[in-house]
C-alpha positions, 0 to 999 in steps of 0.5 A: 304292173309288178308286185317286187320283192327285195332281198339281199344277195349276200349276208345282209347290210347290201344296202337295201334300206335305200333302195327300199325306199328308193322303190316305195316312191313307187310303191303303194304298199310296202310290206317285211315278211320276216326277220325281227327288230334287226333289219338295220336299214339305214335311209337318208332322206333330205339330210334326215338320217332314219335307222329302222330295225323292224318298220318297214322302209315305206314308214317315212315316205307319206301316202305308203302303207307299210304291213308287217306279215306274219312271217315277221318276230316282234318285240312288242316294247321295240315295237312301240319305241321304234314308233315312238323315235320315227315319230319325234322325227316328224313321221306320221304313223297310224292305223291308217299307214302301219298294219301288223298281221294278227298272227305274227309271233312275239318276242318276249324277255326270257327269248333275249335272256335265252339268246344272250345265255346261249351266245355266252356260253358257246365261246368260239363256237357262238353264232354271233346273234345279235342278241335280240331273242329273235332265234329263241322266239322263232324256235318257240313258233315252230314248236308250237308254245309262241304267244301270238298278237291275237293272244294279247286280245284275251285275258285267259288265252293269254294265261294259258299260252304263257304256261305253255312256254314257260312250262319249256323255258324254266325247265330249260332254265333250271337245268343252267342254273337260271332263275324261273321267270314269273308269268303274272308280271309278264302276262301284266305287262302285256295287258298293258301295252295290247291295247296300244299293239292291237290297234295296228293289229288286221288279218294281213293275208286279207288286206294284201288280197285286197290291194292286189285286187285293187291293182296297187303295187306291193313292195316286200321287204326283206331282212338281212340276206340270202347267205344267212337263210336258215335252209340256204345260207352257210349253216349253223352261222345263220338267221332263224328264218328264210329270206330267200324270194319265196318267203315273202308269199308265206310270209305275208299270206299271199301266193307266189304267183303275187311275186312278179319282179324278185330285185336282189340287193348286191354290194360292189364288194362283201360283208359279213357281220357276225362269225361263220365263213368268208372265203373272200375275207381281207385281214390286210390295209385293203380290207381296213379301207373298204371298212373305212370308206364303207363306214362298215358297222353294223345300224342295229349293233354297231358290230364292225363288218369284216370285209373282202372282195366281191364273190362272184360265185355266191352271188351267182349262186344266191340268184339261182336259189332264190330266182333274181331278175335283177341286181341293184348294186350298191357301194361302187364308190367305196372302190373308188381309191383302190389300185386294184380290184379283184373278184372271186370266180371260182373256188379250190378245196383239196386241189379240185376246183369248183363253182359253188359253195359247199354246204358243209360248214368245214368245207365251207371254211377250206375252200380258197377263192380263185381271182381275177384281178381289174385294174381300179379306176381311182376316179370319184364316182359318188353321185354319178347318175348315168352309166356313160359317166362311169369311169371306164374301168369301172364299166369294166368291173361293172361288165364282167361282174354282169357277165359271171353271175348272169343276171342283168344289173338294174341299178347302181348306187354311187352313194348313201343319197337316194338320188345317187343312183343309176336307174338302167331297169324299174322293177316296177315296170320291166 
């Protein structure tokens, strides 16, 4: 019986809100492992759309317990709201299926004004966040200064971590110019929500030792994707956090050895939300289109994504670095009314070609990508469930894309339904 894990092999928005929930009818525990509240997942379940930010996908699916570890960032007020919008939807959430770990690291105020300051006055120069507080939060926790859920549970804990981080950040904000943030407001309005966060609130490590033990199937979640790591994506245009395979051990509070299946989410073309490289970027009709028929913008931001042909050499390369058994890829149907379809297998910078993508960012932006073109199949694959249903030149994309970047497609999705997919490899059961 495998444990999963499922993460984006590109730069997030693969599709991997279906395909999460499409495993959790499996699963018994569905856990997020780090990110904040911009997951975006998008699920449409029996004609009822839910966009989650920061829930994890087992939430809407009843008899699931869904966790939120350690490795995670929470606004406790999106928290709550979140909860109170699934809810109106007719989805049960309680102590009984929602679990946060106690030493997850909050999101507070002066993180979003931090980030929106900072975003603003980087110019062309910006990240391209999504303006949550998310980096400046996960900044805190790495120096030490974060307030934690388990701080919320005293009074005097509470004081003294907030005049810790606030010694930081109004020293950081007088120097731009900024008004002091006050800490007896803050600290009230923590008190007043932690009896409604630490409720949910259990040592996390415990419980998924737990539910090993008692041989349930574990499902972690990741946010965004491979190509926004902070230590293996195209650095400095990146998340805060890892969401390379590993990080769902560290976390969770669990060891790599609960990592029994690693499923990379990998959609039929690329994306990007946000600023930072794109050797496989079409500023033309074509890359419109894939917007267009892909409905391309972002669930949390509405940003729209820019678009491009499939990169076989990063997806090749994501694999490597984070050790995946297996794609599921996803979005085949937006390809379906392209004359032509091309995919990167290789790169040229300064006349030299290569196959990876450096790690310098100015390298990253020079490198040109070098093609090999398939001829479309221009016939509707939305909601074809067999493989030998495929037209035949989309099994040929299909082939040579398995064949370069060298691992095994498990499944393909053919459309937004959870249904429209072709199950070739369970995760569960390989």
């Amino acid at each position: 019986m495998n444990n999963v894990v499922v993460i984006g092999s590109q730069w997030g928005d693969e599709g991997k809100g279906k395909i999460v929930d499409w495993l959790s009818s499996e699963a018994d525990v569905v856990v997020r492992f780090q990110g904040g509240h911009n997951a975006g997942h998008t699920l449409v379940i029996d004609g009822v759309t839910y966009k989650l930010r920061l829930l994890p996908s087992g939430i809407v699916r009843k008899n699931k317990i869904s966790i939120i570890g350690n490795g995670v960032v929470i606004d406790p007020w999106a928290f709550l709201d979140e909860i109170s919008e699934i809810k109106s939807k007719g989805v049960k959430v309680d102590v009984d299926n929602l679990i946060i770990s106690e030493s997850a690291n909050l999101i507070l105020p002066f993180h979003k004004e931090m980030d929106e300051i900072r975003e603003d006055a980087a110019g062309k120069a910006k990240i391209g966040t999504t303006r949550r507080g998310i980096g400046p939060a996960y900044e805190d926790k790495v120096g030490r200064r974060s307030i934690r859920i388990m701080d919320l549970m005293s009074e005097k804990n509470l004081n003294q971590r907030l005049e810790t981080v606030l010694l930081h950040h109004n020293a950081i904000r007088r120097g731009l110019g900024k008004k002091i943030f006050k800490k007896d407001k803050l600290k009230e309005d923590l008190l007043k929500i932690a009896p409604h966060i630490l409720k949910f609130s259990k040592p996390v490590w415990k419980k998924i030792y737990e539910f090993k033990k008692n041989n349930k199937k574990i499902l972690f979640e990741g946010a965004q994707g491979i190509l926004l790591d902070v230590d293996h994506g195209t650095y400095p245009f990146v998340t805060s956090s890892n969401t390379v395979a590993s990080a769902a051990a560290t976390g969770s509070g669990c060891g790599p050895n609960s990592i029994n299946y690693v499923l990379g989410i990998t959609k039929a073309y690329t994306t990007r939300v946000g600023e930072g490289p794109f050797p496989t970027e079409l500023k033309n009709d074509v890359g419109e289109k894939l917007g267009t028929r892909g409905k391309e913008f972002g669930t949390v931001t509405s940003r729209k994504r820019r678009c491009g042909w499939f990169d076989g050499v990063l997806v090749r390369q994501t694999i490597k670095i984070s050790g995946i058994d297996g794609i599921a890829l996803t979005k085949l149907d937006v390809l379906d009314e392209l004359d032509e379809i091309k995919m990167c297998i290789a790169y040229e910078i300064d006349g030299k070609e290569i196959d990876y993508l450096p790690a310098a960012v100015e390298d990253q932006l020079k490198v040109k990508p070098i093609y090999k073109s398939f001829e479309g199949w221009k016939t509707e694959t939305r909601g074809i469930k067999k493989f030998d249903d495929l037209p035949k030149n989309a099994k040929a994309y299909i082939n040579e894309l398995e064949k370069f970047i060298e691992t095994k497609i498990s499944s393909i999705s053919t459309s937004p339904e959870r249904n429209d997919t072709i199950l070739i490899v369970d995760p569960f059961k390989s």
